[in-house]
N, C-alpha and C positions, 0 to 999 in steps of 0.2 A: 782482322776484327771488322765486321756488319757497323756499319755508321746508321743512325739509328735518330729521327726527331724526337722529343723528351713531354713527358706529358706529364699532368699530376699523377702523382703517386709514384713518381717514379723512386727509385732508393740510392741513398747516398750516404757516402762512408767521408769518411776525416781521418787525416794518417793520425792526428794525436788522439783521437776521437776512441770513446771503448764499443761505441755502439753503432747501427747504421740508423740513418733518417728517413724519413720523405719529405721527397718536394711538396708544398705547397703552393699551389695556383688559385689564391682564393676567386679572383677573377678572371673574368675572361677577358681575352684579349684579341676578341671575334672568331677565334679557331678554335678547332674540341678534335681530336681524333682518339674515335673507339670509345668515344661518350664522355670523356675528361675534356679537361684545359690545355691546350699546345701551350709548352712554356717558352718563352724568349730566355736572351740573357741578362733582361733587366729582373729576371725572377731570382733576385741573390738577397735579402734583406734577412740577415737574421732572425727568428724567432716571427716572422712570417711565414717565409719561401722555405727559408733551411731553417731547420729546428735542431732540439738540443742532438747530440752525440755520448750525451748522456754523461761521461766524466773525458774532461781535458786532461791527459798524460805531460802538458808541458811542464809542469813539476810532480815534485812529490812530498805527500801523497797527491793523490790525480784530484781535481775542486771538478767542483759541476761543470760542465760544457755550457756558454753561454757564448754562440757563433757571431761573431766581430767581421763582416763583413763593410769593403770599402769600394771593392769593385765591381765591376761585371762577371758575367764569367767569361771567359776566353775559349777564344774556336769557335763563336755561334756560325751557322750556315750562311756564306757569303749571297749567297743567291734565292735565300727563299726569307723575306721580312713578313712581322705582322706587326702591325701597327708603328710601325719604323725600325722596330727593334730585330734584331735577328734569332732565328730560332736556335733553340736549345737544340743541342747533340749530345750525344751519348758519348762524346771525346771530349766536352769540355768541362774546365776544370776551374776552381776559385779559391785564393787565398783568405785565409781566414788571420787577422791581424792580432791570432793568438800564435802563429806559426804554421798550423798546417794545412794543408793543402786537402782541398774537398773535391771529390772525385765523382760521377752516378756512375752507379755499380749496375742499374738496371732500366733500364726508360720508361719503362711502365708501359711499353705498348706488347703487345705479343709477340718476341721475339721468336 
């Protein structure tokens, strides 16, 4: 698997999730590549950065997706920071403290 820096728009799925997302970078964070926002891993804040997944499968029937995040994401690129934070990869991933785990399925750059 191509390891990959993460930009807006990039798309992201939720194993409990019915639907996939995009990232949101409302801001920049003085990087842009291919015209967008480079994301860090401080870009994890529900219903800013990640948005719905449309319906949460943690019970049933499946309730509206509303992303509970509490951490970072994990795996940002040890060696390339913007504004102290590390950049977003196409391998890292974030627990959502509804249970499942959020993955980018896509970077948004042209792979």
């Amino acid at each position: 698997m191509a390891i990959y820096k993460v930009k807006e728009g990039a798309t992201l799925s939720c194993t409990l999730g019915t639907a996939t997302s995009e990232l949101k970078v409302p801001q920049s964070h003085g990087a842009r590549m291919q015209g967008k926002n480079q994301a860090t891993i401080a870009d994890h804040v529900g219903n800013v950065n990640i948005m719905s997944f449309s319906m949460c499968t943690r019970v049933y029937p499946p309730v509206a997706c509303t992303p509970s995040i509490a951490l970072k994401w994990i795996n940002g690129k040890k060696d390339f920071k913007i504004r102290d934070e590390l950049a977003l990869l196409n391998i890292c991933i974030v627990p959502c403290m509804h249970g499942g785990i959020i993955k980018i399925q896509q970077s948004g750059q042209s792979e």
